[in-house]
LUMPAZA-579264 format. One record per residue (C-alpha): x, y, z. Coordinates in pm, whole numbers. Example, Ala and Ser with C-alpha at 12.3 -4.5 7.8 and 13.67 -1.06 7.14 Angstrom:
NODE      x      y      z
NODE   1230   -450    780
NODE   1367   -106    714
This chain:
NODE      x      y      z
NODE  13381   8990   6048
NODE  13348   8674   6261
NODE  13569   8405   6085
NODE  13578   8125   6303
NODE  13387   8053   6664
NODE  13671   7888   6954
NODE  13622   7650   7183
NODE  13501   7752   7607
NODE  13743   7952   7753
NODE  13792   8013   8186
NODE  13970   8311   8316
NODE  14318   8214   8507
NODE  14587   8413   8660
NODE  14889   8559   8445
NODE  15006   8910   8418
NODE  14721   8931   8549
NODE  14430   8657   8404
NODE  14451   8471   8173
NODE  14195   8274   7900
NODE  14263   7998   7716
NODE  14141   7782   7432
NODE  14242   7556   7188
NODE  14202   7506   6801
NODE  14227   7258   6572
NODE  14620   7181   6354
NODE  14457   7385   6038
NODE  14356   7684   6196
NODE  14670   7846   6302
NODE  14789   7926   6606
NODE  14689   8300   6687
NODE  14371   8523   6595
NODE  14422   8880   6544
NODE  14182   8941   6812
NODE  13910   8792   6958
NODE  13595   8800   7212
NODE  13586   8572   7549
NODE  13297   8587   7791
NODE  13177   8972   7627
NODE  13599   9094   7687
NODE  13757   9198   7339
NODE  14142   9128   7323
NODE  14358   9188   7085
NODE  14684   9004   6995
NODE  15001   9179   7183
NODE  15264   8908   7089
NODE  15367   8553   7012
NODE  15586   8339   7236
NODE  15935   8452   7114
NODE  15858   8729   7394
NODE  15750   8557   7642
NODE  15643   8161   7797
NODE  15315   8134   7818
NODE  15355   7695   7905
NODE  15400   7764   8279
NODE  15032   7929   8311
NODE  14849   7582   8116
NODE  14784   7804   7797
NODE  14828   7580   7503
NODE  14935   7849   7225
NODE  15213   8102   7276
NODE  14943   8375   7156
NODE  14957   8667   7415
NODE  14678   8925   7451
NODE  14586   9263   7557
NODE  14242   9442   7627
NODE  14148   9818   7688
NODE  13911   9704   7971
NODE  14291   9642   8170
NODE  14555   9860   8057
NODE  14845   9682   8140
NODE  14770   9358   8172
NODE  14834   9050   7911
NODE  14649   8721   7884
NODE  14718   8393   7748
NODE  14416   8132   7636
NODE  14325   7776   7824
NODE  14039   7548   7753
NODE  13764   7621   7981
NODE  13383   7736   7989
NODE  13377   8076   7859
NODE  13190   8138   7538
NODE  13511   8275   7336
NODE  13510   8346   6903
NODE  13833   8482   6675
NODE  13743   8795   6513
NODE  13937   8835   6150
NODE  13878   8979   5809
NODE  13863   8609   5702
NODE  13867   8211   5811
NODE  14270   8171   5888
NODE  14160   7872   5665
NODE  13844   7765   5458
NODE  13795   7355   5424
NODE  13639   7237   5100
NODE  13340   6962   5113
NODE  13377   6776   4867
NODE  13189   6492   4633
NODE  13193   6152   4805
NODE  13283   6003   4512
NODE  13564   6206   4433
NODE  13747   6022   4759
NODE  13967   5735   4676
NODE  14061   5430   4951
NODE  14315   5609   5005
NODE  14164   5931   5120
NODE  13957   5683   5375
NODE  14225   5605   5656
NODE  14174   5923   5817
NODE  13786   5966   5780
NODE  13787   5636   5944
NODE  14048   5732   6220
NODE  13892   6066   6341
NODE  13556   5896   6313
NODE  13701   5614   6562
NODE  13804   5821   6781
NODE  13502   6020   6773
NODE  13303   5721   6861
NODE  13553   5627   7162
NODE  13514   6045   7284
NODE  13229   6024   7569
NODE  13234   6430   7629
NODE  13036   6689   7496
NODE  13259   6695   7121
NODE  13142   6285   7117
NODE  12937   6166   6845
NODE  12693   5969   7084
NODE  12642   6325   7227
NODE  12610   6518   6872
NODE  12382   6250   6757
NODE  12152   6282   6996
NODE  12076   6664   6888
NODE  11860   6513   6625
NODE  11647   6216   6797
NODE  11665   5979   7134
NODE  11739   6071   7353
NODE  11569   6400   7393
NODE  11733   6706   7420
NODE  11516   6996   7431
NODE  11182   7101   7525
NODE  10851   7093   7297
NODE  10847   7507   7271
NODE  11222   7559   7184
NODE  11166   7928   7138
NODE  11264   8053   7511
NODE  11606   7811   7543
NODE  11456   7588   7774
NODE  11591   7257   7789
NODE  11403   7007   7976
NODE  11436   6656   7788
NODE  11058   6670   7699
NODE  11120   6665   7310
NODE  11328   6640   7021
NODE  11532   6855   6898
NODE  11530   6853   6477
NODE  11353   7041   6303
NODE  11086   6943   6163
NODE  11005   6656   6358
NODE  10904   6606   6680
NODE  10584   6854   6618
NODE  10780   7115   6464
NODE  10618   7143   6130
NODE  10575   7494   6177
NODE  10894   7555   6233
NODE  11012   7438   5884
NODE  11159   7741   5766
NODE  11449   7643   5924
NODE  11469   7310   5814
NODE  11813   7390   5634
NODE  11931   7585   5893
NODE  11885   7349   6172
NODE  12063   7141   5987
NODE  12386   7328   5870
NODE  12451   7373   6192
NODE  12387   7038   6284
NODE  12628   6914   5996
NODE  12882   7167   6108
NODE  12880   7053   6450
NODE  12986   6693   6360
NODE  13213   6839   6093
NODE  13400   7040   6359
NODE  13384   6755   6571
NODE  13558   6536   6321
NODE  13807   6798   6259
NODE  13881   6808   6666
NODE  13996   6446   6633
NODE  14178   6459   6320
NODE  14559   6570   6317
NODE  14449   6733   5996
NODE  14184   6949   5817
NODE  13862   6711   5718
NODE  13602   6831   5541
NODE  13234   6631   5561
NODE  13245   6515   5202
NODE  12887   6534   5029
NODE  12671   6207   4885
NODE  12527   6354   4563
NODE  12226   6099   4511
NODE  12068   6242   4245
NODE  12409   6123   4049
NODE  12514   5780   4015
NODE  12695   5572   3708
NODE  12430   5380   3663
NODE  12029   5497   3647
NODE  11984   5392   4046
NODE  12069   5577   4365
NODE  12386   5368   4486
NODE  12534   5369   4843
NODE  12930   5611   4838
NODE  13182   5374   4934
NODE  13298   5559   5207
NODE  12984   5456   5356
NODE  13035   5107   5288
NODE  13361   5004   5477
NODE  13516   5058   5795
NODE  13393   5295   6072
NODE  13137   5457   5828
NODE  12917   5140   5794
NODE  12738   5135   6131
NODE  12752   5427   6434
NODE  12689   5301   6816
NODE  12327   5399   6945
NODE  12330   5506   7310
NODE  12209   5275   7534
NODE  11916   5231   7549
NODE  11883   5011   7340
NODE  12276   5036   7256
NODE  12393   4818   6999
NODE  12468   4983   6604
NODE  12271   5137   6326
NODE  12164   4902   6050
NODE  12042   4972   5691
NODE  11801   4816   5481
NODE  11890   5004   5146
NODE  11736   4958   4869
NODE  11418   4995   5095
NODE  11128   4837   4923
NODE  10821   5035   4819
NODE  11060   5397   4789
NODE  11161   5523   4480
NODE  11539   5446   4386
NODE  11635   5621   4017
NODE  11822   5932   4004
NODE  11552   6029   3775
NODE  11326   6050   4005
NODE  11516   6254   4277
NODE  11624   6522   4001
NODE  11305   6604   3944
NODE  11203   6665   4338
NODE  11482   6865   4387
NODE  11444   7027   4040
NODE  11110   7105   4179
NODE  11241   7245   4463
NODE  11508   7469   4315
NODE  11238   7663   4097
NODE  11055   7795   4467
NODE  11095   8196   4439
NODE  11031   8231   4796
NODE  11242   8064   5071
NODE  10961   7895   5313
NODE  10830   7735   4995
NODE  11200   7586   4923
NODE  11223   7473   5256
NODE  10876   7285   5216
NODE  10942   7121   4912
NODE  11374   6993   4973
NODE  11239   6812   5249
NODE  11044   6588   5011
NODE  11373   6440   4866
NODE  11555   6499   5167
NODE  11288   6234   5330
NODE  11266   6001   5034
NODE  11648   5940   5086
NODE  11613   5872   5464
NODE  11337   5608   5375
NODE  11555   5465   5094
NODE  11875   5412   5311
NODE  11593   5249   5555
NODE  11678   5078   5854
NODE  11795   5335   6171
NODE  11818   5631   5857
NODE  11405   5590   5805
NODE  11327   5708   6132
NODE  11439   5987   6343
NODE  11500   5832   6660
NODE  11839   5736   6610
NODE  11907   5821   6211
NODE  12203   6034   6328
NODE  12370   5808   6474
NODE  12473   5591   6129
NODE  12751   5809   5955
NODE  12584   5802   5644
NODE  12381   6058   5757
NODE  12617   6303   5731
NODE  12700   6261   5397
NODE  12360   6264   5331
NODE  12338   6624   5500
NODE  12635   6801   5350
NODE  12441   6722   5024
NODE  12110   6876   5152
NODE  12354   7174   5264
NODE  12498   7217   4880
NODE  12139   7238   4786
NODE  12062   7492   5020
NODE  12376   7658   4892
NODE  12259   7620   4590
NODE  11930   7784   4664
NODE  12090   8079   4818
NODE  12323   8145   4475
NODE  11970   8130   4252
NODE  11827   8380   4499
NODE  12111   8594   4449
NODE  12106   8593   4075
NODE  11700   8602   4103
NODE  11783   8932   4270
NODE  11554   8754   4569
NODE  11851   8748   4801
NODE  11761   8479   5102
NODE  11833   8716   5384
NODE  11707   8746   5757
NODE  11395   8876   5624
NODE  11347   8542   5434
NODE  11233   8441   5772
NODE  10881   8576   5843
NODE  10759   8347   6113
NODE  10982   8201   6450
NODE  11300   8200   6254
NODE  11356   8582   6258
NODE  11476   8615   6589
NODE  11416   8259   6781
NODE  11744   8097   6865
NODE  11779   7695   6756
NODE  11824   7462   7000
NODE  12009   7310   7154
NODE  12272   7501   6957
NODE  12223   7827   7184
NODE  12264   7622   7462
NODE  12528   7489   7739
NODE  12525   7125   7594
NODE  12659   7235   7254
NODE  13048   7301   7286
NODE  13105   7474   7009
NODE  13129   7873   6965
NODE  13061   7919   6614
NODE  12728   7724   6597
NODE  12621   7886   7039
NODE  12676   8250   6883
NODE  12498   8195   6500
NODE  12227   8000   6583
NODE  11967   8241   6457
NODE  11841   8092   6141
NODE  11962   8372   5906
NODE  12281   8366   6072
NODE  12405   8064   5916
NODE  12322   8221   5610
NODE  12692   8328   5513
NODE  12867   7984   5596
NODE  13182   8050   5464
NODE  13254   8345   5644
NODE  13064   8181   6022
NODE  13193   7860   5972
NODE  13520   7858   5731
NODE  13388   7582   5512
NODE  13298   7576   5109
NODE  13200   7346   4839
NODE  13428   7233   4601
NODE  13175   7345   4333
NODE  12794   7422   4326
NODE  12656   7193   4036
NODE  12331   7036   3978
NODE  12259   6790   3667
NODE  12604   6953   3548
NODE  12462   7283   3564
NODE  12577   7636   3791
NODE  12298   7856   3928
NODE  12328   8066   3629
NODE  12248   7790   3408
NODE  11989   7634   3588
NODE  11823   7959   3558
NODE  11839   7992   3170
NODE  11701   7630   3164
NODE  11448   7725   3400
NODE  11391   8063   3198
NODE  11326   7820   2891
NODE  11108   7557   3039
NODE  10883   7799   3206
NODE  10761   7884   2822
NODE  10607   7578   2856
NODE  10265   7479   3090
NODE  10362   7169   3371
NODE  10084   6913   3519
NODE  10142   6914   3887
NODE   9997   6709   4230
NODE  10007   6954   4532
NODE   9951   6705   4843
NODE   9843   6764   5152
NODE  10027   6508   5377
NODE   9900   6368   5686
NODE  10135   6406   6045
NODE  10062   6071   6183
NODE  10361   6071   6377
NODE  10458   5769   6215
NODE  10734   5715   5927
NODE  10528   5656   5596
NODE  10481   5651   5237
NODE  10204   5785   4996
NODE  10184   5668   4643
NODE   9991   5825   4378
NODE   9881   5808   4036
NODE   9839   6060   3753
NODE   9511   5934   3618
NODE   9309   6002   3307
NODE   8941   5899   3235
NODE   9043   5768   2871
NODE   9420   5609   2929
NODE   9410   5472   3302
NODE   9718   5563   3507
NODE  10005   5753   3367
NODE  10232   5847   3592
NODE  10317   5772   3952
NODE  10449   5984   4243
NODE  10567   5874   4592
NODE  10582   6128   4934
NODE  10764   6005   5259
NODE  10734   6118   5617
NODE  10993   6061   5865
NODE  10705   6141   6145
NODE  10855   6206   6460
NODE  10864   5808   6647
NODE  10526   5755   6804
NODE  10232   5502   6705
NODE  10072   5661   6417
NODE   9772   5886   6477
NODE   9562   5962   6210
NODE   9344   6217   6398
NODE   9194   6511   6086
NODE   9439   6804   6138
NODE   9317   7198   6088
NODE   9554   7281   5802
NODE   9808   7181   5530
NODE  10086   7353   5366
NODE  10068   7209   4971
NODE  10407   7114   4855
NODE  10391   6982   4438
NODE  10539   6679   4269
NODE  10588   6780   3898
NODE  10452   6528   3659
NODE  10599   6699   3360
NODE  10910   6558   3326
NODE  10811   6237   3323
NODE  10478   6228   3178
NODE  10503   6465   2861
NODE  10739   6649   2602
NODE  10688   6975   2851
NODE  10645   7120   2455
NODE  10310   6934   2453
NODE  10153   6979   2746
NODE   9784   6990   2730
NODE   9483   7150   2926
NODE   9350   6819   2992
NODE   9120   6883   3282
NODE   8972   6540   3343
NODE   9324   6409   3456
NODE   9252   6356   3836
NODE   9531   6211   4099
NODE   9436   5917   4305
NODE   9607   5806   4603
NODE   9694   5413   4563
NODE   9867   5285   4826
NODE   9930   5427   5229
NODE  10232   5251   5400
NODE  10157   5225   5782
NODE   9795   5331   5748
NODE   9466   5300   5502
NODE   9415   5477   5201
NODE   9138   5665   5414
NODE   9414   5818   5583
NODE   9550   6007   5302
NODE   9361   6267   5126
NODE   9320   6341   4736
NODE   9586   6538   4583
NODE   9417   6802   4397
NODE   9556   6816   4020
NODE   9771   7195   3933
NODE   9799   7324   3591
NODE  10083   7571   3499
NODE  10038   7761   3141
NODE  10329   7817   2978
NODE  10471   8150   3053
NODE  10347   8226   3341
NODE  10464   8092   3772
NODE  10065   8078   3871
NODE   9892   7780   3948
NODE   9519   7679   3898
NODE   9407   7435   4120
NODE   9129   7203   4014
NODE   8880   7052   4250
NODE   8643   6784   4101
NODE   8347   6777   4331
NODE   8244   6431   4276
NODE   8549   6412   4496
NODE   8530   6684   4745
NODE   8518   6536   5054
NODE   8838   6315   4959
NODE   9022   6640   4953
NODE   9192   6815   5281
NODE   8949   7045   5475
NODE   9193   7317   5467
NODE   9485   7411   5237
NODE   9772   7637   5179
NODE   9955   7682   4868
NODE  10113   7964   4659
NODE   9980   8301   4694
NODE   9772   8438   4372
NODE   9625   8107   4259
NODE   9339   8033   4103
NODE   9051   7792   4188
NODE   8838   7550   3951
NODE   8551   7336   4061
NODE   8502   7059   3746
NODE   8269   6768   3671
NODE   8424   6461   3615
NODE   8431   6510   3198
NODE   8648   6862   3307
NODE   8381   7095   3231
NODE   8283   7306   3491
NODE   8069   7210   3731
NODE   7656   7365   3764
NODE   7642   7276   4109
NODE   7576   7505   4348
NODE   7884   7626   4548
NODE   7875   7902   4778
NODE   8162   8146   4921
NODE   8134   8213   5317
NODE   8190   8580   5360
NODE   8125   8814   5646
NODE   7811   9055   5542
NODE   7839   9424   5642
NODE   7646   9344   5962
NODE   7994   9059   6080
NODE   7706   8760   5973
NODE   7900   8498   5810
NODE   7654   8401   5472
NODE   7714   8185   5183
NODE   7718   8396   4881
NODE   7719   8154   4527
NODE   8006   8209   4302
NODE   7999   8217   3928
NODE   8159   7941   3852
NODE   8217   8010   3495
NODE   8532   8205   3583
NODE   8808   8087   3769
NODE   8807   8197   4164
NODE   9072   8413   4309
NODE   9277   8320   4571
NODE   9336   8655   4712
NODE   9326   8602   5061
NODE   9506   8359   5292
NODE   9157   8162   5320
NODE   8877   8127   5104
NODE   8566   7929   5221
NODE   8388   7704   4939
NODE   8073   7480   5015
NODE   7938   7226   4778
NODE   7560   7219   4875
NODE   7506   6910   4687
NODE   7748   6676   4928
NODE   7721   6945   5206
NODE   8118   6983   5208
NODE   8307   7266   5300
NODE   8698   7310   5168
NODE   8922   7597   5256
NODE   9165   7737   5038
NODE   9426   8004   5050
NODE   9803   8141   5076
NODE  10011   8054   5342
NODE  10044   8275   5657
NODE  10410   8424   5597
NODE  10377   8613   5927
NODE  10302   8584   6251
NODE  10187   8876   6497
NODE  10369   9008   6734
NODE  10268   9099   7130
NODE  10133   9400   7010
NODE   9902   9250   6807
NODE  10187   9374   6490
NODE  10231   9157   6189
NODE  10562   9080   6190
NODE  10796   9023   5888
NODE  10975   9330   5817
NODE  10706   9522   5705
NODE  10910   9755   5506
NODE  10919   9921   5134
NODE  10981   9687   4853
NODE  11338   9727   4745
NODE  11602   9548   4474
NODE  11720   9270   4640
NODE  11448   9212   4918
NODE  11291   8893   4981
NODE  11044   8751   4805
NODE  10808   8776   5068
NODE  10738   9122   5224
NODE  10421   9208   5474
NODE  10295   9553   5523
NODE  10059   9631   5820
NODE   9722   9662   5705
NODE   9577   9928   5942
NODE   9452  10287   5997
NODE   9844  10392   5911
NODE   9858  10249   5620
NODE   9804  10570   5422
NODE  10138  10660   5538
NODE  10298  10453   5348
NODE  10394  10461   4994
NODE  10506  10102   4893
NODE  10745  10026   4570
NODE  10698   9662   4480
NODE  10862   9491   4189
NODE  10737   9303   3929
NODE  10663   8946   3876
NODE  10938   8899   4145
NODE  10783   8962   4503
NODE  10480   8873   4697
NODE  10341   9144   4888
NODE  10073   9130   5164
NODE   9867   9347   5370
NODE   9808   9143   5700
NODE   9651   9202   6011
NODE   9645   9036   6327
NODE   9397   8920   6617
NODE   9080   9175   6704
NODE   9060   9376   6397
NODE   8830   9310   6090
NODE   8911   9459   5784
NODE   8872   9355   5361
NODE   9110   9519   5121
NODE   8921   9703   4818
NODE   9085   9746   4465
NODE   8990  10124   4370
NODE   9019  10393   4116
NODE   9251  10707   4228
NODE   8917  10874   4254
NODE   8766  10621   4513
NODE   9126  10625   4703
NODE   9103  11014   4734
NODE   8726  10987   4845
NODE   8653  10631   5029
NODE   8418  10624   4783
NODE   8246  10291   4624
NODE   8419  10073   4906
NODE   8238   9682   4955
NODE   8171   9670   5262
NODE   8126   9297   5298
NODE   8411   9011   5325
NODE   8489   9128   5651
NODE   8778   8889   5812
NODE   8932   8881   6128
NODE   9313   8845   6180
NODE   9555   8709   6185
NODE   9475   8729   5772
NODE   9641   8868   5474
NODE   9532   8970   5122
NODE   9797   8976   4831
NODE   9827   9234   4602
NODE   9879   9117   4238
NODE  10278   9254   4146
NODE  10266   9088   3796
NODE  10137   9406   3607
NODE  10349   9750   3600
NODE  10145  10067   3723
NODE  10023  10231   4073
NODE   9741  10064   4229
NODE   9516  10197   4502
NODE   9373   9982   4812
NODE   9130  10078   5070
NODE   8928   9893   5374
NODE   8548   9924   5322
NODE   8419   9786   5657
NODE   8267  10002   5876
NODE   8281  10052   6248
NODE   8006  10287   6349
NODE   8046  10595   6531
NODE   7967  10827   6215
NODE   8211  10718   6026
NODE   8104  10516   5687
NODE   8398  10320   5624
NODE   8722  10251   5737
NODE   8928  10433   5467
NODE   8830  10753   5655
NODE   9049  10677   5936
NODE   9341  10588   5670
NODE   9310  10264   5616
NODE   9444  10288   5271
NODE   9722  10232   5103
NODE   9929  10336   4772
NODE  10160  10055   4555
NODE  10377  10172   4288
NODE  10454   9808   4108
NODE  10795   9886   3879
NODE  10978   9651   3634
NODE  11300   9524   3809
NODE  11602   9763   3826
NODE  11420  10052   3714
């Protein structure tokens, strides 16, 4: 097992070569083996059998390899990629709490930070910093290495959004990086304490007084413009009670699936950069004030956090947790020459920062949330979940610009009642508020602060208004659509008053297996005429009316609606957890359902299906039949009978990929699926070629 990634190493002459590197005071002197520029060595001996000084190594560690019987080696800073191979870290640092720091405990943050600042190399913090923001780093399509100053590096800025799913893990490594950094010019083991800001003694979001005195007030910007980072915290207009902040990360922590945890964190995450205000509300140069950071190694406990509720969800966030550019895309510029450190060049794969302790030799002192563990939070949740929640799911505009939405929970009868607040970082350009294609839905949960969650009614008149648009108009945001929860249950209705359709976003994502509503203003439901676009069995896309006196199901990734009366058209569907491959392959692990998979898992809907025979479990997993560019296919629920035959098959609803339909895992039993379209040639549908399918849905751990 990796436990800790060295420094560059170059080859030099002794016994033969030798390779050299150098680690910090706490992580002893030797490693029991280790890998330099693809060559394995193993330790031989120490210096008590030989002098190792006279060849520039700085250890007394001597090494052997099979690849040159005979020959020893000793280890000198240099430019080979080298990493220390061990059952474990030779030592594991503990982040802790800001606020568990006394002054005393300051002196040597603020002396390895100094001399961090002064450091003008690679392991510099004018050089980390710019990773994130200004000046550019990396090129606009990160996913082939390239490195051409044409972009920003962080993820999710700098037109990244759809890179998102590695959010957190951009950012571990990113915090480790500095971390390491700080431990490089420290004579002893540092650990990048964490700012806990949804905790404070009093009901406000307070500044950690590390951040407040020497070095850690202000960080230099590189020039230009030069000068320091300022603040301007409390930042008028954001929210500032730890109230407020519990309840987005709350939010947050109840996501089954990991993109959707990744969409919503952010939202907090943001809120805090805008609060701090000043250099932190923008991303050209937040990373260069130290409060950052702090700021970060908190967002890392989350994702922590996250990972441990997975775990005991039996949902384990694993590499197949990343369905999209994250499975196999390296992050930048992390793989690359500019980053000096091992540990972060040889795990930057999103899942491989995954098992931080192990990669990177660091822990939290303790994994807490509102005083709660994982297993905790998870009976709370287990409780509250009895109980129906009034939700906002916003679509938020990219204008490129940092901004605020605020919005209000309103009702017909009692005005206003509650009031929720988004914030963008954008990525440091005049705003453009130019209509984009799609939206990814993330929720603000109004429960908490609107209602005993006991109480919670059906009230479908309640409608959420957008009230104010920092650094735009109100135009320039559209109308959160109002989500109801019932109690016992994790599926959301959406509700769509169509007095207000065209205030809504043209397209939108949210979870998989929703349901739709379209209501008059009074929250009955509406007799206007809306109309589903479907393909006919002839490819003709046709508007086919819905009954509107049931709710609509959100099966597939996108379902067209148009409301004839205000001739407005509004897509809604699932996000696309895949993407497809140069084959034209859906990829995202498309394999069997198992205890402990993802909660995610895509199966390749296609004329091999019928060779598969998928276990799913229930009320646990989403599961998806997707298919990519140049094939049209619908997905029929059928009787065993109608399976065996290809019998009684709609052939209508034809879609092209890249698309997906999600098979309902809430119910056990064995369900049957099969692809009605037909494609000529003699052959009436397309189940007779196999494109069928079998899903056995079991309770867990059966």
């Amino acid at each position: 097992m990796i436990c800790f990634k060295l420094k560059f190493a170059v080859l030099l002459p002794f016994l033969g070569q030798c390779v050299s590197q150098t680690l910090p005071p706490w992580q002893g002197p030797c490693c029991p083996s280790k890998q330099v520029g693809g060559i394995k060595y193993t330790l031989a001996m120490t210096g008590d059998y030989g002098d190792t000084s006279s060849y520039g190594c700085f250890d007394s560690c001597i090494y052997s390899s099979l690849e040159s019987p005979g020959e020893n080696f000793c280890f000198k800073k240099g430019n080979l990629p080298a990493m220390c191979n061990s059952n474990k870290c030779p030592k594991v640092i503990t982040r802790q709490n800001v606020s568990s720091l006394t002054t005393g405990n300051f002196s040597a943050f603020n002396e390895a930070l100094r001399k961090m600042k002064e450091d003008t190399t690679k392991e510099g913090f004018i050089e980390i910093g710019a990773y994130h923001g200004l000046p550019y780093r990396c090129s606009t399509d990160q996913r082939h290495g390239m490195m051409n100053g044409a972009n920003g590096c962080c993820i999710d800025h700098w037109s990244q959004a759809s890179k998102r799913e590695n959010f957190m893990t951009w950012h571990r490594l990113f915090t480790y990086n500095l971390e390491y950094s700080m431990n490089q010019h420290s004579a002893g083991a540092l650990a990048m304490p964490y700012w806990d800001w949804t905790s404070s003694p009093t009901s406000d979001v307070i500044l950690p007084a590390l951040a407040l005195q020497g070095e850690w007030t202000n960080g230099p910007k590189p020039s230009p413009p030069g000068g320091v980072t300022s603040r301007t915290f409390p930042t008028s207009g954001v929210p500032k009670t730890t109230d407020y902040f519990r309840g987005l990360v709350k939010t947050s922590f109840k996501q089954t699936n990991y993109v959707q945890f990744n969409q919503q964190i952010v939202l907090p995450h943001n809120l805090i950069h805008g609060l701090v205000g000043g250099d932190m509300g923008a991303p050209y140069y937040a990373s260069y004030d130290p409060i950052f950071y702090l700021h970060h190694s908190y967002v890392d406990l989350q994702f922590a956090f996250y990972q441990e509720l997975q775990r005991l969800r039996h949902i384990n966030v694993t590499k197949k947790s990343f369905c999209k550019q994250g499975r196999s895309a390296a992050l930048q510029p992390f793989a690359s020459p500019i980053n000096p450190y091992a540990a972060s060049k040889l795990n930057s794969i999103g899942y491989q920062t995954l098992d931080y302790e192990n990669n990177f030799c660091y822990k939290f002192d303790e994994l807490l949330f509102e005083g709660l563990t994982p297993a905790q939070f998870l009976e709370r949740e287990e409780e509250e979940m009895q109980h129906p929640s009034i939700l906002a799911a916003v679509a938020m505009i990219t204008t490129g610009y940092p901004s605020t939405v605020v919005f209000d929970l309103f009702s017909p009868t009692d005005g206003s009642l509650a009031t929720g607040v988004f914030h963008t970082l954008g990525k440091g350009q005049d705003p453009d508020f130019s209509q984009y294609n799609s939206f990814t839905l993330t929720y603000f949960d109004f429960t908490d602060i609107l209602f005993d969650s006991t109480t919670v009614s059906d009230d479908r008149t309640l409608k959420i208004n957008v009230t104010d648009v920092s650094n735009g108009s109100l135009e320039s945001a559209y109308q959160p659509m109002v989500v109801f929860r019932p109690g016992g249950s994790r599926q959301h209705t959406y509700r769509i008053h169509t007095a207000d359709i065209a205030l809504y976003a043209p397209v939108m994502h949210g979870q998989p297996g929703a349901k739709l509503q379209f209501l008059n203003d009074d929250g009955t439901r509406t007799t206007d005429e809306i109309l589903e676009y479907i393909n006919n069995a002839d490819g003709i896309e046709v508007g086919i009316p819905i009954n509107n006196d049931e709710d609509q199901e959100i099966k597939y990734n996108e379902h067209k609606y148009h409301h004839s009366a205000t001739n407005t058209t509004v897509t809604l569907g699932h996000a696309q957890y895949f993407e497809c491959d140069q084959y034209g392959d859906p990829v995202c692990d498309p394999e069997y359902f198992k205890q402990g998979a993802d909660a995610v898992t895509v199966v390749h809907w296609d004329t091999n299906a019928h060779s598969q025979y998928v276990t799913a479990l229930t009320g646990q997993q989403i599961l998806l039949l997707a298919w990519c560019h140049g094939q049209y296919a619908n997905v029929n629920e059928v009787s065993k009978d109608d399976y065996d035959n290809c019998t009684n098959l709609n052939p209508t609803n034809a879609r092209e990929g890249p698309a997906s339909y999600l098979v309902n895992t809430d119910t056990a039993g064995t369900f049957y699926f099969a692809s009605g379209v037909s494609y000529g040639y003699g052959v009436p549908n397309a189940c007779q070629e196999g494109w069928k399918i079998t899903v056995e849905v079991k309770p867990p751990y059966q």
